[in-house]
C-alpha positions in Angstrom: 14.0 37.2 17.5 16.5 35.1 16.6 20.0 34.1 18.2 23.0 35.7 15.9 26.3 33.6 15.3 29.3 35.0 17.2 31.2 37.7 15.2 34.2 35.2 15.1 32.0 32.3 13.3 33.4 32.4 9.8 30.4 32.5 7.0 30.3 30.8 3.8 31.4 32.4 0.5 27.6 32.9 -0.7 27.4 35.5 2.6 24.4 33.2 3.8 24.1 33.6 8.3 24.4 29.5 8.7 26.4 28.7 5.4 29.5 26.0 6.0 31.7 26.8 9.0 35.0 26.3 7.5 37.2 26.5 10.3 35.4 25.8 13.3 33.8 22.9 14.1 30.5 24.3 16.6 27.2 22.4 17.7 24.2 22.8 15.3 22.3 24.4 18.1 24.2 27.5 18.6 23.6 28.7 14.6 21.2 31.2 14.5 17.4 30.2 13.7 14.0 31.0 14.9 13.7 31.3 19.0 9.9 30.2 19.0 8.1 30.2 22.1 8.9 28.3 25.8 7.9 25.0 25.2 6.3 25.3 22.5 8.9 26.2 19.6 7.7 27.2 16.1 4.3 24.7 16.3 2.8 27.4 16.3 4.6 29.0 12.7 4.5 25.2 11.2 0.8 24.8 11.5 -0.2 27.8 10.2 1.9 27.4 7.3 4.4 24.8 6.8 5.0 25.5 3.3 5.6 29.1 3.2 7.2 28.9 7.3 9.9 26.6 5.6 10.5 28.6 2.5 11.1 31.3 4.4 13.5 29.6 7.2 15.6 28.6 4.0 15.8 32.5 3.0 16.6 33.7 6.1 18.8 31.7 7.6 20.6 29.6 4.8 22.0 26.3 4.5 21.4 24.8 8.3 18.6 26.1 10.2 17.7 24.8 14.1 13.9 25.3 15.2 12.0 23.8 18.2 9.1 21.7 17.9 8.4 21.8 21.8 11.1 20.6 23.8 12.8 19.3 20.5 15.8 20.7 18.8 15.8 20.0 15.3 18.2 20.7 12.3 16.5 21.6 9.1 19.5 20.9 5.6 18.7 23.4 2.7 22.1 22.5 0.6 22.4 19.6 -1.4 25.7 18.9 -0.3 24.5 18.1 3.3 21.3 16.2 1.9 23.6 13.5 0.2 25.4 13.6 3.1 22.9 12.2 5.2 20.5 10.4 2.7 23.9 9.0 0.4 27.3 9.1 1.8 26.6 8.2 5.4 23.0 7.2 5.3 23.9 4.1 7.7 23.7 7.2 10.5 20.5 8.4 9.5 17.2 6.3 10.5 13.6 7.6 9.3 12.8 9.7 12.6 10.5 9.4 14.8 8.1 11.8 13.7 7.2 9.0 11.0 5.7 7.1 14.1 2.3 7.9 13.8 2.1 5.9 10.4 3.2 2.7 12.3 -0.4 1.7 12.5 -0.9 2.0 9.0 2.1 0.9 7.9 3.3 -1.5 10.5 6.7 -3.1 9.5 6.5 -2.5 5.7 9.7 -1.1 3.8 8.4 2.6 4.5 9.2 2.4 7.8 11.7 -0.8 8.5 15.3 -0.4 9.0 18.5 -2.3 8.6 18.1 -5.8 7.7 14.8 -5.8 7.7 14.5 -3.3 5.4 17.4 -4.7 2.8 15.4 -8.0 2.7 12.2 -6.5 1.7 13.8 -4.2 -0.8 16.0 -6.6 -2.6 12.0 -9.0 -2.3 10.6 -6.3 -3.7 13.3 -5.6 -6.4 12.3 -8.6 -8.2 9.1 -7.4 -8.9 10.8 -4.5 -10.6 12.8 -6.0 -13.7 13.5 -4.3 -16.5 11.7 -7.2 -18.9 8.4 -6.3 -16.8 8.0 -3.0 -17.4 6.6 -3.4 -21.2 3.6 -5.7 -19.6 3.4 -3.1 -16.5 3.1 -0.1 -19.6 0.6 -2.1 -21.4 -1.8 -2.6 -17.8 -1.6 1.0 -17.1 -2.7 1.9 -20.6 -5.7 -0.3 -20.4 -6.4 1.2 -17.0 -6.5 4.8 -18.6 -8.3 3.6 -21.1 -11.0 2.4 -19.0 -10.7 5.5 -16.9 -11.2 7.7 -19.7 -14.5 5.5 -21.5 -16.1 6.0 -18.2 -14.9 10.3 -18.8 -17.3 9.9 -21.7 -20.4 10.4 -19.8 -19.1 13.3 -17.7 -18.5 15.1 -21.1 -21.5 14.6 -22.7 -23.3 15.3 -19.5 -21.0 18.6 -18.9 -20.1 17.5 -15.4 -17.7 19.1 -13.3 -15.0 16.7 -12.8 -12.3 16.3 -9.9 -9.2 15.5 -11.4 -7.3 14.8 -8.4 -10.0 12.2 -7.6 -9.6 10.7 -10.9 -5.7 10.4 -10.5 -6.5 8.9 -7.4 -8.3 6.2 -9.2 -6.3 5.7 -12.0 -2.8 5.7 -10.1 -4.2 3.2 -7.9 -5.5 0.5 -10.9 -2.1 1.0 -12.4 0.0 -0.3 -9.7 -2.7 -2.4 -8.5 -3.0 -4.4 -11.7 0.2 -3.7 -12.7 1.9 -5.4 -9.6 -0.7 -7.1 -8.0 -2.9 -7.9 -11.1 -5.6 -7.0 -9.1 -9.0 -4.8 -10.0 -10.0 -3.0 -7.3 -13.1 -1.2 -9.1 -15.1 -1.0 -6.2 -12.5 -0.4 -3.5 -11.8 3.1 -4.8 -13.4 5.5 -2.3 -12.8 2.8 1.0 -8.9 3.1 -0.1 -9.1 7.1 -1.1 -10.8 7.4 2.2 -9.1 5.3 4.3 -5.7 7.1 3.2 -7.1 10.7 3.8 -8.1 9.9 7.2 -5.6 7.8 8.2 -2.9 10.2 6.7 -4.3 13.3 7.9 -4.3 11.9 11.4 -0.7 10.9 11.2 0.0 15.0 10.3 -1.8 16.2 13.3 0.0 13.9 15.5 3.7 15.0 14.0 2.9 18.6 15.0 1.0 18.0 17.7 3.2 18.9 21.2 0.8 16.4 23.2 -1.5 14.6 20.8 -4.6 12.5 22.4 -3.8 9.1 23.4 -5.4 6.8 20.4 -7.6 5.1 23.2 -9.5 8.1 24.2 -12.8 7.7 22.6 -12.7 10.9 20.7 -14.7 11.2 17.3 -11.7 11.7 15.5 -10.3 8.4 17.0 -13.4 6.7 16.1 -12.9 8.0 12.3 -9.4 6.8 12.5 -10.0 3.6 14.0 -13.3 2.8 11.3 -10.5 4.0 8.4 -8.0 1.6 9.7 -9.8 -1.1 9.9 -11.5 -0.4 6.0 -8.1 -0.9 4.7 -7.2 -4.0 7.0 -10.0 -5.2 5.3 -9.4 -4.8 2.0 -6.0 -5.9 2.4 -6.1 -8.7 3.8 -9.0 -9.8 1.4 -6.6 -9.1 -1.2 -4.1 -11.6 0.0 -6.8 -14.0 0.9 -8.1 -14.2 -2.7 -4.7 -14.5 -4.0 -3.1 -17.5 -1.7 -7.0 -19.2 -2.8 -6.4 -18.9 -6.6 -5.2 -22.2 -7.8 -3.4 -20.9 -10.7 -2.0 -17.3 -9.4 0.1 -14.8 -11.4 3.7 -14.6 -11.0 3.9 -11.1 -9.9 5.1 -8.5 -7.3 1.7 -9.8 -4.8 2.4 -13.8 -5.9 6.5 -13.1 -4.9 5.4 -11.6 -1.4 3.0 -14.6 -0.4 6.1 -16.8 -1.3 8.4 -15.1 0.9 6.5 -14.2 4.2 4.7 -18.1 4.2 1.1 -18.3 5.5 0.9 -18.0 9.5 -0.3 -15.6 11.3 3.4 -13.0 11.5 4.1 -13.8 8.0 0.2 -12.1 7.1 0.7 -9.5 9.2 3.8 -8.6 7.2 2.2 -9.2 3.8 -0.4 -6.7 5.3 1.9 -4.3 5.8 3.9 -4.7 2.3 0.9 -4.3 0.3 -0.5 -1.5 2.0 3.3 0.0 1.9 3.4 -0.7 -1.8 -0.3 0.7 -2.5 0.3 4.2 -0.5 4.0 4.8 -2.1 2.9 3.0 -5.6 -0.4 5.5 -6.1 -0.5 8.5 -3.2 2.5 9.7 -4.6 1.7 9.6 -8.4 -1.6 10.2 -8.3 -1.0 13.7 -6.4 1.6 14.5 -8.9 -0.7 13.9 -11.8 -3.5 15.7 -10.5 -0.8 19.0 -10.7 -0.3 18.6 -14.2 -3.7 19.2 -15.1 -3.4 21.9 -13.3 -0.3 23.7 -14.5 -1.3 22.9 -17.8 -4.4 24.9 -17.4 -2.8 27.6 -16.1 -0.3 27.5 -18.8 -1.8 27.2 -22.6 2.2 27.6 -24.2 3.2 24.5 -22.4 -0.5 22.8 -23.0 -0.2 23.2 -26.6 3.6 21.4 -26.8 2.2 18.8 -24.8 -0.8 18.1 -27.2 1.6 18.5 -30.5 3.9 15.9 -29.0 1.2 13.8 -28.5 -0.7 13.9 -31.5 3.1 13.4 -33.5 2.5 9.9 -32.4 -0.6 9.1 -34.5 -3.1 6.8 -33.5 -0.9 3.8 -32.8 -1.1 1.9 -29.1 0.7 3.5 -26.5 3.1 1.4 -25.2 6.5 1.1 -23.0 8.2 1.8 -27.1 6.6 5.2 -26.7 8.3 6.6 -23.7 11.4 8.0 -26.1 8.6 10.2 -28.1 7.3 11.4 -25.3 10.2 13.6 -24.0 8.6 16.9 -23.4 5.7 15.3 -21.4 8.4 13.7 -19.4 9.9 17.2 -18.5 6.3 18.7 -18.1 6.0 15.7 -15.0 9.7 16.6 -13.8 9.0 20.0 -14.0 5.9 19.6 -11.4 7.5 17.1 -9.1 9.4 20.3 -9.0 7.0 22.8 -7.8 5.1 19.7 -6.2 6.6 17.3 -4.6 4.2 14.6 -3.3 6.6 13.5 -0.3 7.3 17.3 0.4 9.5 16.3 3.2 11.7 14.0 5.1 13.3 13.5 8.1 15.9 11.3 9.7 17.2 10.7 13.4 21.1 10.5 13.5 22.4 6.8 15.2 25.5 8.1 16.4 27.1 11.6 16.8 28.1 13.0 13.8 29.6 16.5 11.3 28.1 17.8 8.7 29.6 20.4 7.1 31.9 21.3 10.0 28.4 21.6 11.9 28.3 19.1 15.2 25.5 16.9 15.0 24.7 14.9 18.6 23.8 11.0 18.5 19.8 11.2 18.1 19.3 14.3 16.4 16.4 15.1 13.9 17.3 16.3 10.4 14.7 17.1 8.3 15.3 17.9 4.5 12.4 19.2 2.8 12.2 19.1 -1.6 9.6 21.7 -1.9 12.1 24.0 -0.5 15.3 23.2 -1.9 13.4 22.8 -5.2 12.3 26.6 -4.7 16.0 27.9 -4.0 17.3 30.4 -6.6 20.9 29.0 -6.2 20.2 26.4 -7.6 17.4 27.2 -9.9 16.9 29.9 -12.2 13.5 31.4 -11.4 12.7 29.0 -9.6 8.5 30.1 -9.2 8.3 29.9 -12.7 6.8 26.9 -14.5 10.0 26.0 -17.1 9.9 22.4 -18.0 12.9 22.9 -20.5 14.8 23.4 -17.1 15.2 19.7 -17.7 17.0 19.2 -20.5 20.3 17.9 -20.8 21.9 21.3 -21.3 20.4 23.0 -18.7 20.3 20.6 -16.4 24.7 20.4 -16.5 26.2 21.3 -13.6 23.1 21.6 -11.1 24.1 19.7 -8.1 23.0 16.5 -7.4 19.7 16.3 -5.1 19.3 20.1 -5.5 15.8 18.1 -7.0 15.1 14.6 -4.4 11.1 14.1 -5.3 12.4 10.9 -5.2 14.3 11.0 -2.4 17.9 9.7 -2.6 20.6 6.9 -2.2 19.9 3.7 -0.8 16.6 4.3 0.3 15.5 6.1 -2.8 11.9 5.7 -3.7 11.3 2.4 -5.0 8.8 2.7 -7.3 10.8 6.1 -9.0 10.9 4.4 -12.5 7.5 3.1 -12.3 5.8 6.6 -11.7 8.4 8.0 -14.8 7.0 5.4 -17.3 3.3 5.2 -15.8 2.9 9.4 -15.7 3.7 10.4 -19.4 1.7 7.7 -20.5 -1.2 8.3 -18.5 -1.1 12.2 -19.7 -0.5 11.1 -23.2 -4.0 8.8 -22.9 -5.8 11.8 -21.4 -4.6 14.7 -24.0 -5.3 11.9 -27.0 -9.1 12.0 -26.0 -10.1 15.0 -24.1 -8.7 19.1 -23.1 -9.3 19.6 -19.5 -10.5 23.0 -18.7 -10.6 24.3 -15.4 -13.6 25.4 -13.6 -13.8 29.2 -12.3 -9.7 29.3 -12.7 -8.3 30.0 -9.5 -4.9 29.3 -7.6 -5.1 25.9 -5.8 -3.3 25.6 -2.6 -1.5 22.4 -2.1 -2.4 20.9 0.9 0.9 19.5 3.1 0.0 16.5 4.6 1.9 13.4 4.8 2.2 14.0 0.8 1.8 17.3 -1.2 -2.2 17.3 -2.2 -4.2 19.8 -4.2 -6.8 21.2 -1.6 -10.5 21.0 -2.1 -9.5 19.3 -5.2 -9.1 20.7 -8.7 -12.1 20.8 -10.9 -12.1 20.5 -14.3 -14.6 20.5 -17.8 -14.0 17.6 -20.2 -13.7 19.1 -23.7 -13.2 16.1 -26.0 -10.4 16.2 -28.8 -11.2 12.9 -30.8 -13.5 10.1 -29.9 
């Protein structure tokens, strides 16, 4: 059941039932959306599956869609125009909402979830770290941590082991900005981190769509698992900085810059803790889930496989390198191409600060907006065919004209992903190392869900055979 606009509302020209009012400015609660159930709302819908239950809102209902997640209202933006609205042109409106809340423990006061000043003095902190002069050593670190990755892929081949490839990207994406920005190894911190995120992460998701989620005191087993994951990656964090402030001759990097800024007492640690746990989730969660994709799509696509390995082997035998990006321009579309289809950070959301319009739609002080790239990325108006796997969607030519954040993996304006030209240089290069050694085949070919936690994950992992292609 769903509540229909009055015959008088005037509809946008693509005939969609919540397109751009024109004429009439009305409130975003009276467009027509799902009706959900009495205090409830469409929990219910979300948790079976958010994916699909957003896709289809999109369909149905257009451009702006209102749904209840129990007693609260919330406006979900399909059209790009309204996305830059809120993330662009008036993003001084728009905080992160509070459904990101339940990462506050993880995250504390980092630049995921600061705001205002706070949050412009970390980033333009963290800017330095990100200077175009560093990114030829950051290139050559994340080489050398695929490299090492891929000796250790050697015994898995020759033993014929199954291998789980979004593991692996887990590993590698979290050396490269590791090392890369902290010059850190973390060798034996892999599975406490990969852990630590899962748990903590997936506790966070529960909690967003949960309509009265258990206090985090109540000595439940899953509070215990949270609480033991939490304090794994306090651990590991704080060793981290501890080993860096004792290091008598320390790097000057990213980790080096943030010891500098925050001093050494106890707030300024705290802060550190939460800015290098902030760095590590965005810097490798992200990537790493996107990576793990490719090697799936590629599988499940030999045509675009085969360019991928051509391109590759055009380059010889020469070091890979920051010099090699330019050469690598169809592996760069194959990555856009599946931040496409898979977004890591598969949604956002963002709580209006004062009363505002968007597109002749009313939207009241404290509102929730929630903008979601897996959807908008999946919208035939804006992409042709958009289920099927094109990367030559992204070339110049075809990419004329598409409005800007009909594609957001990124996010956008001001508070656009940080690391954004980090995961463009590290990804091609880190698929270019793989296809130079080894063909990844998958095991018993089947269609992998992704799994819509905080960020976009392959569930139950994707398993793959190591077929090697030169030593």
């Amino acid at each position: 059941m769903t509540c229909p606009l009055s015959s008088s509302s005037p509809l946008d020209e693509g005939g969609e039932r919540n397109g751009r009012y024109r004429d009439t400015i009305v409130d975003f609660r009276t467009l027509a959306g799902p009706s959900g159930l009495p205090g409830v709302g469409v929990v219910g819908a979300i948790r079976k599956d958010p994916l699909g239950y957003f896709v289809d809102l999109q369909k149905e209902y257009g451009a702006m869609v209102p749904y209840r997640v129990g007693l609260e209202s919330i406006l979900m933006l399909n059209a790009p125009q309204h996305i830059r609205h809120v993330l662009q042109d008036h993003h001084e409106n728009y905080r992160k909402s509070k459904f990101y809340q339940p990462l506050r423990p993880v995250l504390g006061e980092g630049i995921f979830l600061s705001e205002g000043a706070s949050w412009l003095s970390q980033r333009r902190t963290l800017n330095k770290g990100f200077h175009g002069p560093n990114f030829d050593v950051f290139a050559q670190k994340i080489v050398a941590a695929a490299g090492n990755m891929l000796d250790r892929w050697e015994g898995y081949c020759d033993r014929g082991d199954n291998l789980d490839v979004a593991a692996e990207m887990m590993h590698i994406a979290l050396d490269g900005v590791a090392q890369a920005l902290f010059n850190l190894r973390i060798d034996g911190d892999h599975k406490d981190v990969y852990d630590g995120l899962t748990q903590t992460l997936g506790d966070a998701e529960r909690r967003v769509w949960s309509i009265f989620p258990a206090p985090r005191w109540l000595p439940t087993p899953a509070n215990g698992a949270y609480k033991k994951a939490l304090a794994r990656l306090d651990a590991i964090t704080y060793r981290i900085i501890d080993q860096r402030r004792a290091d008598p001759s320390p790097p000057d990097d990213m980790l080096s810059g943030l010891i500098e800024a925050y001093g050494d007492d106890r707030a300024g640690d705290r802060l550190l803790r939460d800015q290098v746990l902030s760095v590590l989730l965005s810097g490798h969660e992200t990537t790493a889930n996107a990576l793990a994709w490719v090697w799936y799509v590629l599988a499940r696509h030999p045509d675009v496989e085969r360019r991928v390995y051509e391109e590759v082997d055009a380059l010889g035998d020469g070091p890979l390198g920051f010099d090699t990006l330019p050469k690598l321009s169809y592996t760069r579309r194959v990555f856009e191409e599946t931040l496409r289809l898979y977004p890591p950070v598969w949604t956002l959301s963002r709580q209006a600060v004062e009363d505002d319009v968007i597109g002749a739609v009313r939207v009241p002080k404290g509102t929730v907006v929630m903008m979601s790239p897996y959807v908008v990325h999946r919208n035939p108006e804006f992409w042709e065919n958009p289920n099927i796997f094109d990367p030559d969607r992204f070339l110049p030519e075809r990419a004329a004209g598409r409005p800007r954040l009909a594609y957001f993996p990124f996010g956008g304006g001001p508070r656009v992903c940080l690391g954004n030209r980090f995961a463009m240089m590290e990804a091609p290069l880190v698929i270019a190392a793989v296809t130079r050694r080894f063909h990844l085949v998958q095991v018993a070919p089947r269609v992998i869900a992704p799994e819509p936690m905080i960020t976009l994950r392959p569930k139950g992992g994707i398993k793959m055979k190591l077929r090697r292609r030169r030593p």
